[in-house]
C-alpha positions as CSV (number, residue, x, y, z in Angstrom):
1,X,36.5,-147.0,80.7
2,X,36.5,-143.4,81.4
3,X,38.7,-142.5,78.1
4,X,36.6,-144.8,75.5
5,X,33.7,-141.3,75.6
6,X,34.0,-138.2,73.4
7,X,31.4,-135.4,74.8
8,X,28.6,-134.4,72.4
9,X,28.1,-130.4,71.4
10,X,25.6,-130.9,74.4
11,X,26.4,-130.8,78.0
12,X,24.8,-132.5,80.8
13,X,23.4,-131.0,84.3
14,X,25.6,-133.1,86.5
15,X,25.0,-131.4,90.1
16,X,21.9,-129.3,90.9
17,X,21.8,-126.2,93.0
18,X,20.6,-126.8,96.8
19,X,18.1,-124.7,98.2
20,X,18.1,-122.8,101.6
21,X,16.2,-126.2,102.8
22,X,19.1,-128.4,101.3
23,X,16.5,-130.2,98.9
24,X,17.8,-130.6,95.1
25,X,16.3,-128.2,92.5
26,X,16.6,-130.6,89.3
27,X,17.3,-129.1,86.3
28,X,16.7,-131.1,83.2
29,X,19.3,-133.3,81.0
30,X,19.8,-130.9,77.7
31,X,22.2,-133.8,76.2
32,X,24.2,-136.7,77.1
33,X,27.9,-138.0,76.0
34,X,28.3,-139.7,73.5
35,X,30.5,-143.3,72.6
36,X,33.9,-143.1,70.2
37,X,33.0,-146.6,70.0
38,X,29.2,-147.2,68.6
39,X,27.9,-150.2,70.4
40,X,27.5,-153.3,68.2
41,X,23.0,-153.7,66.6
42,X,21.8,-157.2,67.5
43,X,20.5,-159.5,64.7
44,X,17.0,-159.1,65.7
45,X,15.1,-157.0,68.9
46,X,16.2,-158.2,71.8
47,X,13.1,-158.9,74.4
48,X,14.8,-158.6,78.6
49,X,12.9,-158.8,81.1
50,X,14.2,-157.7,84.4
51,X,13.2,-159.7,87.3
52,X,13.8,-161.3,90.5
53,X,11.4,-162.5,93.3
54,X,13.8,-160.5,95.8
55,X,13.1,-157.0,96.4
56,X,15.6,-154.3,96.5
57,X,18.5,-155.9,94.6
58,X,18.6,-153.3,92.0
59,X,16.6,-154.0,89.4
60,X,14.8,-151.0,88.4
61,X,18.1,-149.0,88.8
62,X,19.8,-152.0,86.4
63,X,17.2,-151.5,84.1
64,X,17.8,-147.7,83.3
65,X,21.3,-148.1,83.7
66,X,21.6,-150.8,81.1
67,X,19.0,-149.1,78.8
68,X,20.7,-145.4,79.3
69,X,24.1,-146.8,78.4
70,X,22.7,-148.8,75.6
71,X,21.4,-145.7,73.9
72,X,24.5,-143.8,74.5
73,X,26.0,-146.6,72.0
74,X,23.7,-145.8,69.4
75,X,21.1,-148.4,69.9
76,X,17.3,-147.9,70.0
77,X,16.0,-148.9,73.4
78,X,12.4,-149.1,74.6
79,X,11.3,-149.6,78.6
80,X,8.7,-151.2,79.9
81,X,7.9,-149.8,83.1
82,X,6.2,-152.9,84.4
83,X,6.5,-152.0,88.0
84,X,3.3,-150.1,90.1
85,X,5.9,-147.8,91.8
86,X,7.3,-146.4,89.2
87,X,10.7,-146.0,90.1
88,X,11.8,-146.1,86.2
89,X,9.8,-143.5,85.3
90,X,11.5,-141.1,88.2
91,X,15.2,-141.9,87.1
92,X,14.2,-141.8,83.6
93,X,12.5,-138.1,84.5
94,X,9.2,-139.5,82.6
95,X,5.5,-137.9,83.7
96,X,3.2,-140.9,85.0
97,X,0.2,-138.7,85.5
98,X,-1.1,-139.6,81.8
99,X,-2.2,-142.4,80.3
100,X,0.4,-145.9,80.7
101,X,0.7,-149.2,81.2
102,X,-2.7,-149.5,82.8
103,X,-4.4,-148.5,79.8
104,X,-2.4,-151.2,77.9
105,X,-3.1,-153.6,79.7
106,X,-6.8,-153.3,81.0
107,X,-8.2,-151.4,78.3
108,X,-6.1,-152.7,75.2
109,X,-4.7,-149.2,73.9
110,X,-1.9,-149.7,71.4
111,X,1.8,-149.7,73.0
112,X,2.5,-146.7,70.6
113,X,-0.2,-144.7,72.1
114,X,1.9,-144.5,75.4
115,X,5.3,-144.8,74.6
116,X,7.0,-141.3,75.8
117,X,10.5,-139.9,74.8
118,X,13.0,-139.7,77.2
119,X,14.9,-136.4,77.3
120,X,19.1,-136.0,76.3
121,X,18.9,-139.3,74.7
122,X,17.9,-139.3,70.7
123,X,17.2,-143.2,71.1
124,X,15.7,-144.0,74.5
125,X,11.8,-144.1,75.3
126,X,9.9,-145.4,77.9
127,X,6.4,-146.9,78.5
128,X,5.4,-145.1,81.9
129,X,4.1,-147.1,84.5
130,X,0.9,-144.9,85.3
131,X,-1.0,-144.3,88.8
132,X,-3.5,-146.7,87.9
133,X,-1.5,-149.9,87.7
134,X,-1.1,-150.7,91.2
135,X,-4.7,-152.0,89.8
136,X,-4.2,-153.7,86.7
137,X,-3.9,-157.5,88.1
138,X,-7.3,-157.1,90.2
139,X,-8.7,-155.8,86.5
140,X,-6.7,-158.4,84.7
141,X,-8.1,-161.7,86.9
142,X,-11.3,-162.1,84.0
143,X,-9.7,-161.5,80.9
144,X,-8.9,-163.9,78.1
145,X,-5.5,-164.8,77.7
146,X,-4.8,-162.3,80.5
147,X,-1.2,-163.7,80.9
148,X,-0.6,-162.9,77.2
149,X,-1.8,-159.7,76.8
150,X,1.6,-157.5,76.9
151,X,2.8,-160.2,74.4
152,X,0.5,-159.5,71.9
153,X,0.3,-155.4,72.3
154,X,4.6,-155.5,72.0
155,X,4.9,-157.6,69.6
156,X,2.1,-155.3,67.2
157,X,4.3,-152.6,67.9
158,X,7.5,-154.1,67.2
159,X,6.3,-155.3,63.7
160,X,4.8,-151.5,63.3
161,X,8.3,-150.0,63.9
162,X,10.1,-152.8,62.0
163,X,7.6,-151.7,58.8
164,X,8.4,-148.3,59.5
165,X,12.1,-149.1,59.1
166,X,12.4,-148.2,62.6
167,X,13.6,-151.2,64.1
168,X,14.1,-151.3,67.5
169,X,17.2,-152.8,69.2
170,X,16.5,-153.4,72.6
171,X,13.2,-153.8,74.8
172,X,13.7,-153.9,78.6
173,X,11.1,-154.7,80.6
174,X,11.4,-153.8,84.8
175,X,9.2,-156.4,86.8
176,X,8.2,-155.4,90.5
177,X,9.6,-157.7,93.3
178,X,6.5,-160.4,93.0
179,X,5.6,-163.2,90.7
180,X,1.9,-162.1,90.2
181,X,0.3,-161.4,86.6
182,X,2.4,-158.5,86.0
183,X,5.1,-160.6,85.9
184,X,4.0,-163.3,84.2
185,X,3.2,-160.7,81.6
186,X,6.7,-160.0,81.2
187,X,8.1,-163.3,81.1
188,X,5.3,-164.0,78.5
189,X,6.5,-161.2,76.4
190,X,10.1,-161.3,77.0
191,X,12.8,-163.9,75.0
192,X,15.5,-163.0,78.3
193,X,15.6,-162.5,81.7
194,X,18.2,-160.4,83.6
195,X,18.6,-161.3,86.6
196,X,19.8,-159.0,89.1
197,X,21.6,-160.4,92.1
198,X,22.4,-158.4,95.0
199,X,25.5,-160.4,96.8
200,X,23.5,-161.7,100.0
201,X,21.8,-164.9,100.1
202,X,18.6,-163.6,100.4
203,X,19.1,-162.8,96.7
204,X,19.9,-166.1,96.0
205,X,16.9,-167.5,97.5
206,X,14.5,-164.9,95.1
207,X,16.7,-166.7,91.6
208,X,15.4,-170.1,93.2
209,X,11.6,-169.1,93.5
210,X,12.1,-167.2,89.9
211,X,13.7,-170.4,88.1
212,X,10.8,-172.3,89.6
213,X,8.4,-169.8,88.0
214,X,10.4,-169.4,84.5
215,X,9.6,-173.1,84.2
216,X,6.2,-173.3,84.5
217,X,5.9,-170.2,82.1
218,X,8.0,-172.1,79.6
219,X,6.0,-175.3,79.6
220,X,2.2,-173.3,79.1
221,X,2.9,-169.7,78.2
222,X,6.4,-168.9,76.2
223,X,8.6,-171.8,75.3
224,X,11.5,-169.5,74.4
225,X,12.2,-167.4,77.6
226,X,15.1,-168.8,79.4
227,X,18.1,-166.5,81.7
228,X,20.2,-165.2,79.9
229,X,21.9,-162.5,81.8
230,X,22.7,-162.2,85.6
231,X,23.8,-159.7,87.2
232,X,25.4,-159.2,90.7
233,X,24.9,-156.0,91.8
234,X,25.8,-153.6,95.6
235,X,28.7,-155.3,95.2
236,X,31.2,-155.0,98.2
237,X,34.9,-156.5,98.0
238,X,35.6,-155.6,101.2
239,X,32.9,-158.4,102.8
240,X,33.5,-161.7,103.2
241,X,29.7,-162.3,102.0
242,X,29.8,-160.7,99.2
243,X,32.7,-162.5,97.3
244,X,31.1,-165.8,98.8
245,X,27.9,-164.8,97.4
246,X,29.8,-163.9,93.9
247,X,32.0,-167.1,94.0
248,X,28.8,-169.4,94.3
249,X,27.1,-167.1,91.1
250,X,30.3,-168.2,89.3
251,X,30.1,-171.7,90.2
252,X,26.3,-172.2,89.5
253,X,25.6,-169.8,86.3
254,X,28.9,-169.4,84.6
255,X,27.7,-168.9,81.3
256,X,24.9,-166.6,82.1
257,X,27.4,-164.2,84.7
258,X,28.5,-161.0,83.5
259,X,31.3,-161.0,85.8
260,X,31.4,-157.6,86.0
261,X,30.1,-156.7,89.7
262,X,28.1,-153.1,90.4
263,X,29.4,-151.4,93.3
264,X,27.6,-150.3,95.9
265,X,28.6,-146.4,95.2
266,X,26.4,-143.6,96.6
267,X,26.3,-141.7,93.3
268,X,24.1,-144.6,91.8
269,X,21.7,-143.8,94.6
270,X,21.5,-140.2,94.3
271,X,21.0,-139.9,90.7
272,X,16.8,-140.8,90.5
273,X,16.8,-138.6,93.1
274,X,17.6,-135.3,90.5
275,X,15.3,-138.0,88.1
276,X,18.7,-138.9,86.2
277,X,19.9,-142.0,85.7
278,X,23.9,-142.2,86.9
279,X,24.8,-142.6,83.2
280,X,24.4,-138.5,82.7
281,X,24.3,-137.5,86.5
282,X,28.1,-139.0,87.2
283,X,29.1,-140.8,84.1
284,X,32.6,-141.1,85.4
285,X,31.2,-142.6,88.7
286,X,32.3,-146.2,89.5
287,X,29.3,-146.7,89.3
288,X,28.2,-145.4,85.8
289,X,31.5,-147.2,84.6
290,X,30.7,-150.6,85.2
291,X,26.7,-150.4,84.5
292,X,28.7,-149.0,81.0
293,X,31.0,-152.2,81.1
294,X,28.0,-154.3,81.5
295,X,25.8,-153.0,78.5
296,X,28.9,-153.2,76.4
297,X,29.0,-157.0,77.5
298,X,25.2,-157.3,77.0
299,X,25.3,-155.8,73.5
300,X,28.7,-157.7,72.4
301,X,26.8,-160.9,73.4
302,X,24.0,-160.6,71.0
303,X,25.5,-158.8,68.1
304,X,25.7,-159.0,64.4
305,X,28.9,-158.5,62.4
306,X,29.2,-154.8,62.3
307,X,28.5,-152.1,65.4
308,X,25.4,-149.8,64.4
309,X,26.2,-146.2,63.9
310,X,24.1,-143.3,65.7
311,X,22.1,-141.5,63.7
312,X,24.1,-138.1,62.9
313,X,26.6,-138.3,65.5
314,X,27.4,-134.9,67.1
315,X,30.8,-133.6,66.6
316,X,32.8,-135.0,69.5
317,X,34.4,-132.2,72.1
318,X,37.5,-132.9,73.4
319,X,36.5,-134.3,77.1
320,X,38.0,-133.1,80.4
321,X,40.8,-135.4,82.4
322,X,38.2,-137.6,83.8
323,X,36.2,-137.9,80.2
324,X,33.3,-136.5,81.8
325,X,30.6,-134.0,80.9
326,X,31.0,-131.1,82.9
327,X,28.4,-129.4,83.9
């Protein structure tokens, strides 16, 4: 996968200096690589939401993977930071101390009046998940058609961009581990749902209680949402489990599978750490390759005819043996 990226006339900070402390000094992303192959522009905006009942299965760190890779392929790509923590905004290095999804949602400000750009990529943003929203539900319980409220505000903005001739390709929206109105917001909103499934059964168990959910949102709120997309992710070959766990994925959801499994690989963890996600900290990382492989997938899956070009592509560099940015 390595050998399918051409560098940009940009170069990414990799590896940060350690202080005398051994605690990272981050320096910020000043450009990202670049794909020889443009990823292929779906028909229309595709609407994912990220979610499973299970905590810690990866799906905030799915999320910015998918979306990071996305944009390297040219496509426009919007997150939602739907989740109180946070944890989206860190690896995408986006400030939460202004105003966010809080102000969205309780006090009805228009999407665009949030959105924020991400830095090193031309065609990702993100809608920060503020302080406040830890909040929102409690502030949320009295208002009409409180389940539809993110529904509405995205799809004004979508039809703003698409006017604009802006359109955008991809909205990705990262759910925290509960099923409360948050996330029935995004399920609302959303046309997909991603499913992340870290290969244990307790993940399985969080799919059950989330297909239970998805129904009852399909019969009153959003007819249209259904899974389209899982995901199994800290993926070990060496365990037993793990290829048990994958094997009964298979069995159950063989059309919706992306059989391409995330290792577990250290690198994946470290990047939000220097608030990068692995897709410019170690882009030839295991990691970063197959989170690469699986937004190729995701993008081939719902495509039109011909791949979207990026806008004014940078010249491409020759890359080193690895295909990687250096730093």
């Amino acid at each position: 996968m390595s050998n399918e990226v051409n560098t940009g006339e940009s170069t990414v900070s990799r590896e940060t200096s350690q202080t005398a402390t051994n605690k990272p000094t981050n320096k910020p992303v000043i450009g990202t690589r670049r794909l020889k192959e443009p990823m292929p522009r779906p028909i229309k905006t595709r609407l994912f939401t990220v979610a499973n009942q299970k905590g810690g299965v990866g799906k905030t760190t799915s999320t910015v993977n998918i979306a990071a890779a996305l944009a390297m392929g040219g496509l426009k790509v919007l997150v939602i930071d739907l989740d109180p923590q946070g944890n989206a905004c860190t690896a995408l290095g986006v400030d939460r101390d202004g105003e966010g999804m809080y102000e969205l949602l309780v006090e009805e400000k228009p999407l665009s009046t949030i959105i924020q750009k991400v830095a090193g990529f031309p065609h990702l943003e993100c809608a920060p998940a503020n302080q406040e929203l830890a909040n929102a539900e409690i502030s949320m319980v009295n208002m009409v058609a409180r389940e539809s409220i993110l529904k509405f505000a995205l799809n004004d903005y979508l039809k703003e961009r698409e006017a604009a001739g802006d359109r955008l390709d991809y909205v990705i929206i990262d759910c925290p581990p509960s099923l409360g109105l948050l996330t029935i917001n995004a399920l609302t909103a959303a046309d997909e749902v991603l499913v992340p499934i870290q290969c244990e059964y307790y993940s399985l168990e969080g799919i059950s209680l989330l297909v239970s959910t998805l129904s009852k949102v399909q019969r009153a709120l959003n007819s249209t949402v259904h899974i389209s997309t899982i995901l199994l992710t800290m993926f070990d070959s060496r365990t037993r489990l793990a290829n048990d766990v994958a094997n009964d994925v298979r069995a159950h959801f063989p059309r919706e599978l992306i059989d391409i499994p995330i290792p577990r690989a250290v690198r994946v963890s470290e990047a939000p750490s220097f608030r990068q996600t692995v897709m410019t900290y170690d882009a030839s990382s295991p990691g970063a390759v197959a989170y690469m492989q699986v937004a190729r997938e995701i993008a081939q899956r719902g495509s039109s005819a011909t791949p979207h070009e990026p806008d004014e592509p940078d010249e491409p560099d020759e890359p080193n043996e690895a295909g990687a940015i250096t730093a």
